[in-house]
C-alpha positions in Angstrom: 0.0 0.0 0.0 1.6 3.4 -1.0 0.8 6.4 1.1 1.9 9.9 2.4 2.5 11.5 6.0 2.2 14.7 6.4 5.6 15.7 7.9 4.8 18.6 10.9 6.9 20.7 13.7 6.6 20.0 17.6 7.9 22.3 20.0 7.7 19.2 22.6 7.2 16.0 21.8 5.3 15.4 25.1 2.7 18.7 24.7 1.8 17.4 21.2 1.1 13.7 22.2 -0.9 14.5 24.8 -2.6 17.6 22.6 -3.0 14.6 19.8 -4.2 12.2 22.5 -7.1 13.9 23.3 -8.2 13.8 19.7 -7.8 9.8 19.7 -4.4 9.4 18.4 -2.0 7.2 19.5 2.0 7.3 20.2 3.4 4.8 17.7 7.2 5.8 17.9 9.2 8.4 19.3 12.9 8.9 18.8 15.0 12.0 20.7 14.2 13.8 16.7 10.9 12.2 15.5 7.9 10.7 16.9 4.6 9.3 14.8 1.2 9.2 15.9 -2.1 7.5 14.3 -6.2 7.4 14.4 -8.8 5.2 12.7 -6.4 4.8 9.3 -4.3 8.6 10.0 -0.8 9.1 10.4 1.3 11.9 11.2 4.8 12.6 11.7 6.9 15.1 13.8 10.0 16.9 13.9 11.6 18.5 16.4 11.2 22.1 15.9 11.6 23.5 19.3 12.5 27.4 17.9 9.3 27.1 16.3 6.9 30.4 16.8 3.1 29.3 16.4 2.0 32.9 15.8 4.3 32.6 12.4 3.7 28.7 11.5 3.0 28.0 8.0 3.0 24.0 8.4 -0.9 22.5 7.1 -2.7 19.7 6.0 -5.9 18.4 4.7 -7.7 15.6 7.0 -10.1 14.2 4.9 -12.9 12.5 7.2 -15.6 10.6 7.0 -17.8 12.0 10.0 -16.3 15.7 9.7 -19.2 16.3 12.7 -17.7 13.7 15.2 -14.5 14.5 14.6 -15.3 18.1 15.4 -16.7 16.9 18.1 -13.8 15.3 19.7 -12.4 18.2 19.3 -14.8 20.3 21.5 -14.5 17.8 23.9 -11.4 17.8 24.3 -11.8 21.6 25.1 -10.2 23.4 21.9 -12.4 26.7 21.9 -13.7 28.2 18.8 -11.7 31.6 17.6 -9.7 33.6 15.6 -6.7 34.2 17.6 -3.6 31.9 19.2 -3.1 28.7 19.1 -5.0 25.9 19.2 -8.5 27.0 18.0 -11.1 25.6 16.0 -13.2 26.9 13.2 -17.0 26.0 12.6 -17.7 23.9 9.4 -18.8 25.9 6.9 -20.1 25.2 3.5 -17.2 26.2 1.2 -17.7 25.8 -3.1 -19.3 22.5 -2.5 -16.5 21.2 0.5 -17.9 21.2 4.3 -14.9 22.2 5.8 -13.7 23.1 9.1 -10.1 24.0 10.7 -8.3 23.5 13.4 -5.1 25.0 14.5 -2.4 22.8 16.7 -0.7 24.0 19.8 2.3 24.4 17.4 0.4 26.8 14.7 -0.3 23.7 12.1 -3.6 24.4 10.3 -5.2 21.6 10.0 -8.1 21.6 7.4 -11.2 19.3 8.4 -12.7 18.1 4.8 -15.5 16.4 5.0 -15.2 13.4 2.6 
């Protein structure tokens, strides 16, 4: 099976598994440079980037999901506030030329876009 990882900055390893925890992903290695973490058929991989400013991150990916709702969600649940300033935040879905799409931004500035599949 070929596939791609999204390749993504971590001021601490620690702060973003347990950030990435709370939105049902799983430690599946860690290294004193890298670690990799997976949900339901996702995986993404870090880098150690501890100079990293979130304010002037311009790391993103698209997570296409099935339940775009649920996942949102989690993602309320696991207390990530809805705004337009810092990091982490969410977005709303909105409908968007045809996409539902929401967004969500890391404790490390990543902009995640939530696409609904």
């Amino acid at each position: 099976m070929e596939r791609a990882t999204p390749n993504l900055p971590s001021r601490d390893f620690d702060a973003t598994r347990a950030f990435y925890a709370a939105l049902g992903f799983e430690a599946n290695f860690q290294s004193a440079q890298w670690m990799i973490l997976s949900r339901a058929g996702v995986t993404l991989e870090f880098f150690l980037h501890p100079n990293l400013n979130p304010l002037e991150s311009w790391f993103s990916y698209c997570l296409r999901l099935d339940d775009l709702g649920a996942f949102y969600t989690v993602c309320r649940s696991a207390k990530i506030a809805e705004g337009s300033e810092g990091a982490p935040r969410l977005h709303p879905p909105t409908d968007q030329g045809g996409m539902r799409m929401a967004a969500l931004i890391d404790i490390d500035g990543t902009l995640l876009r939530l696409i609904q599949n």
